[in-house]
N, C-alpha and C positions, 0 to 999 in steps of 0.2 A: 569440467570447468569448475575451481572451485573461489570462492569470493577472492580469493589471493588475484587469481590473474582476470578476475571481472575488474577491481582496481587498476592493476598493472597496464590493463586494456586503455582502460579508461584515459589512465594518465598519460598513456602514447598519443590516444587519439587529442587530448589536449592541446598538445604542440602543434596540429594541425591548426586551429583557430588563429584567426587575426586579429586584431584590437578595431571595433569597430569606430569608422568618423563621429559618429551619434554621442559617443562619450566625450568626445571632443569638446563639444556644447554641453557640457555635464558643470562645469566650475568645479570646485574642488571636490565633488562627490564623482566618487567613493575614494578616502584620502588615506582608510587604516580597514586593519582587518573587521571583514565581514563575519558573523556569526550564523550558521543556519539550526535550531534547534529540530533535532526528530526525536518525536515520541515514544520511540521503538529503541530496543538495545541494537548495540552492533550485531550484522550477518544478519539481519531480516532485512526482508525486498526494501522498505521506504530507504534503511540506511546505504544500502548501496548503493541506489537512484543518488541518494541523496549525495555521493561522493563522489559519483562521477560526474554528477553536475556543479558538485561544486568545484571542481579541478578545472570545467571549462572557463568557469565563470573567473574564478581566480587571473584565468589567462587572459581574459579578454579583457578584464578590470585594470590591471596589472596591482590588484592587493590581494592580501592572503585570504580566504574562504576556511574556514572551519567548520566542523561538524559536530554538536555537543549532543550526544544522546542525554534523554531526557526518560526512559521509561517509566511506566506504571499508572497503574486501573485503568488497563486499555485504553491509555494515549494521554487521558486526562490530565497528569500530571505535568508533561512536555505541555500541555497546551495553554495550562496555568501560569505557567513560566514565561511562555512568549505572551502570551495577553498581555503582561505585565512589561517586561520590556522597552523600554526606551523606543517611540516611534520613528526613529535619525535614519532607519532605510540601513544601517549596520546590522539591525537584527530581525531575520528573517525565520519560517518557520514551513518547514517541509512535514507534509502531514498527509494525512488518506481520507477517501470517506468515512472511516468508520469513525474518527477522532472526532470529524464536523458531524457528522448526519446523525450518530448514533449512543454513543456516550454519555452527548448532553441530557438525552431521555432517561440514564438509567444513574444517573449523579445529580439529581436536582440543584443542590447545592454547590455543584462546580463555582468556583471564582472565575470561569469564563463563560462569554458566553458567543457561541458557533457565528451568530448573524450579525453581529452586532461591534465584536471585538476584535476583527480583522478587516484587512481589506485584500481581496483576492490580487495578485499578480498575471498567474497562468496557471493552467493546470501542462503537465509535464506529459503524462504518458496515462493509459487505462492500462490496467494487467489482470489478464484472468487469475483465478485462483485453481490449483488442482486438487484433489481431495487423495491424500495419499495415504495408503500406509503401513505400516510396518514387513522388513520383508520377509515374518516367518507366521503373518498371518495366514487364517488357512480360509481365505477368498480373495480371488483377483481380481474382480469385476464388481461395479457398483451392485450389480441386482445379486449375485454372491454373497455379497457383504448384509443386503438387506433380510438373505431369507437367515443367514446365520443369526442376524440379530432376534430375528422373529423366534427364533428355537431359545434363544439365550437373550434375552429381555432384560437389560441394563449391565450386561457384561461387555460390552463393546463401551471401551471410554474415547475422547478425544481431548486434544487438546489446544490451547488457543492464546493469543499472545495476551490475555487479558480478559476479565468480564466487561460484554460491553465490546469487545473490539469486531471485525466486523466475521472473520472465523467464526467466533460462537455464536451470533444470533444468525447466522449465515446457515447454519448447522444445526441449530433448534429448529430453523424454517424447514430444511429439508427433510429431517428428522420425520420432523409433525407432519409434513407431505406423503414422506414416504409410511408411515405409520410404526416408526420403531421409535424406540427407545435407546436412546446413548446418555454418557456420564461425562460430564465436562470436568476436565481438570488447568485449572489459568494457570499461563505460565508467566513471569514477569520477564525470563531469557529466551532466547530462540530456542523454539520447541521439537526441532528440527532433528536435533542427536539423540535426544530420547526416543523419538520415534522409529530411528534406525537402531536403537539397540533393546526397541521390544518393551520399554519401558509403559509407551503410551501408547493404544492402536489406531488413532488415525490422527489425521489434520489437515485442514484446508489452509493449504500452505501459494502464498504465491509464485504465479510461474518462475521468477527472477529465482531463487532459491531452489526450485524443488525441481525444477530440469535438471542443472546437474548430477542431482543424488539420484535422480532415477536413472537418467542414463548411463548411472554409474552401477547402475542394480542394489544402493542403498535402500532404497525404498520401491514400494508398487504404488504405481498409479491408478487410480479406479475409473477416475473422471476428469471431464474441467468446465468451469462454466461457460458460459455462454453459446452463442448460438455457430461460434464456426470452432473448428478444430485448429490445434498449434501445429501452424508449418511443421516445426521443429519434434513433434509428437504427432505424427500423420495416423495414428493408429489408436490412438486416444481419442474413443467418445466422448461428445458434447454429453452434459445434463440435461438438454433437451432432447439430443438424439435419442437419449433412455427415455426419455419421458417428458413430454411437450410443457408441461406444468409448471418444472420444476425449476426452471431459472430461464424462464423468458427474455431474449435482448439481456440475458450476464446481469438481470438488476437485482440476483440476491447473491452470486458468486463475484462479479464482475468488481474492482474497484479504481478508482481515479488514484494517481500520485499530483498535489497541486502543491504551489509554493504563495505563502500569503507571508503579511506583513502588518505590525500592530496599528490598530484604525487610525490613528493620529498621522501616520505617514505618509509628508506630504504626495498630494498626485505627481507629480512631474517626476519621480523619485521612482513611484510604480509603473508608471510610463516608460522611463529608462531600463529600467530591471526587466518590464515587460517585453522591448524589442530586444535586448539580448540574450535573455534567457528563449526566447521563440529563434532566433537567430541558432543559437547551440542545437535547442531539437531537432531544427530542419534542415544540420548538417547529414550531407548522407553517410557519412564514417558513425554520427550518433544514429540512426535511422535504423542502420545495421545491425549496431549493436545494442540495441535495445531488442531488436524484431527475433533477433540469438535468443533470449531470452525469453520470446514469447510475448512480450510488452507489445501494444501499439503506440507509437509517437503519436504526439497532438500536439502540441505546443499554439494554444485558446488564447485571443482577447481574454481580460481581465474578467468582462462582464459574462463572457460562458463559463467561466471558473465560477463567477459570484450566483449566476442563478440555478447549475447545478449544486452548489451548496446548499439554495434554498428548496432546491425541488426535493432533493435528496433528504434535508432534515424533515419533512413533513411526510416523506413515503415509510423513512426507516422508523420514525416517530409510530405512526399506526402501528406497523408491526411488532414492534416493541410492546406495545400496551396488546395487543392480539394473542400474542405468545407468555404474555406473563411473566416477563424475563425480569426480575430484580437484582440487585445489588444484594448481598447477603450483606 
């Protein structure tokens, strides 16, 4: 399954949705096209989430939904942009944990700022991350990969959509866990085709993306985070299966998909946004196809979006400063 017919899926499953009565009692909002900024280039996990929700959302609205990729310095730059943004409830901002929780620790200076310059809507979906990679390395398996590195001690590089995004300090944790040494190299495009062609040897790539290349034998899988295995990869060890330590409850592999909006936007606006966008993920046609993927549905009150943004900036905050991780 490659991003083409994850779309293609998506936009079937569309036509399924109804126009809900709620927007009835809406007044002329939403009256022209909706904007959603994602931080990420096109073909990474946010931007497909992000497209297939916004094809529901389009339907149900009945206005146009667009997608404006924003990438660079791991996220930070999409997140600059919708800060800024006109707060009218047209412009919306599809983002991860790493862009809220993690970034802001390593950009002091950002022109956003995570708790302060949004206001949360819903969070979407969790998605594990799988650690994959290349498929003419020469280890299959996470503890393979680690004793290789142990013989070859900064020869194993990886790669990550960004300094700061949630792959690379994800990756330095485990690193420093497992007691080896790897070479980070940031990518500002999806790092995905270099890894299949042996350019970069590993990357903690999300499930949404890195299922199909593997079951396509593009890539090897080593691992995935969290604490249960993917339906859809029954045969793929957890990170804690290897090692109890190493990503407890998915809270250094594991990440949220949420959708916010610039703080000035009125409540009643995120109230609306809120019961239809929970409405789309709790369709079971979305439920499905999300779960293909590996992702789990949630589709949260505003205010579980908003206090895992705050629990999360102050856990990935520690770590950041633990591991020494700067900005060059």
């Amino acid at each position: 399954m490659n991003r083409r017919n994850v779309l293609k899926a998506g936009a079937g499953l569309a036509t399924l949705l109804t126009v809900p009565g709620a927007w009835a009692q809406a007044g002329d909002y939403p009256n022209k096209l909706i904007k959603i900024i994602v931080p990420y280039a096109a073909g990474i996990s946010p931007d497909v989430v992000a497209r297939l929700i916004g094809g529901k959302l389009s339907q149900a609205v009945g206005q146009p939904v667009i997608v404006d990729n924003r990438p660079g310095a791991g996220g930070m730059m999409g997140a600059e942009n919708a800060a800024a943004m006109p707060a009218d409830g047209y412009n919306l901002f599809f983002t991860v944990k790493g862009v809220m929780a993690i970034v802001p620790h390593l950009y002091p200076n950002a022109k956003y700022n995570a708790l302060r310059d949004f206001k949360a809507i819903t969070e979407i979906l969790i998605v594990p991350h799988i650690l994959t990679a290349t498929p003419n390395a020469p280890y299959n398996t996470l503890m393979e990969m680690v004793e290789y590195a142990k013989r070859n001690p900064g020869k194993i590089d990886y790669a990550s959509a960004g300094v700061g995004s949630q792959p690379h300090v994800a990756l330095e944790a485990l690193a420093t866990r497992l007691g080896i040494k790897l070479t980070h190299v940031p990518y500002k495009t999806a790092p995905g085709p270099d890894v299949m062609a042996g350019i970069v040897s590993l990357y903690l790539e999300a499930s949404t993306t890195a299922i199909p290349s593997i079951k396509a034998g593009k890539i090897k899988a080593l691992a995935t985070s969290g604490n249960e295995r993917i339906p859809t990869l029954p045969d793929l060890p957890t990170l804690t299966e290897i090692r109890a330590d190493l990503d407890p409850n998915g809270v250094i592999g594991n990440s949220w998909h949420g959708i916010f909006a610039p703080a000035g936007t009125p409540d009643p606006i995120i109230t609306k946004l809120n019961t239809e966008l929970v409405k789309i993920v709790k369709t079971q046609d979305v439920q499905d196809r999300l779960r293909t993927l590996g992702l789990t549905p949630t589709g949260t009150p505003a205010s579980i979006l908003a206090a895992n943004v705050s629990s999360d900036f102050a856990y990935w905050g520690k770590l950041v400063n633990d591991l020494g991780i700067k900005v060059e």
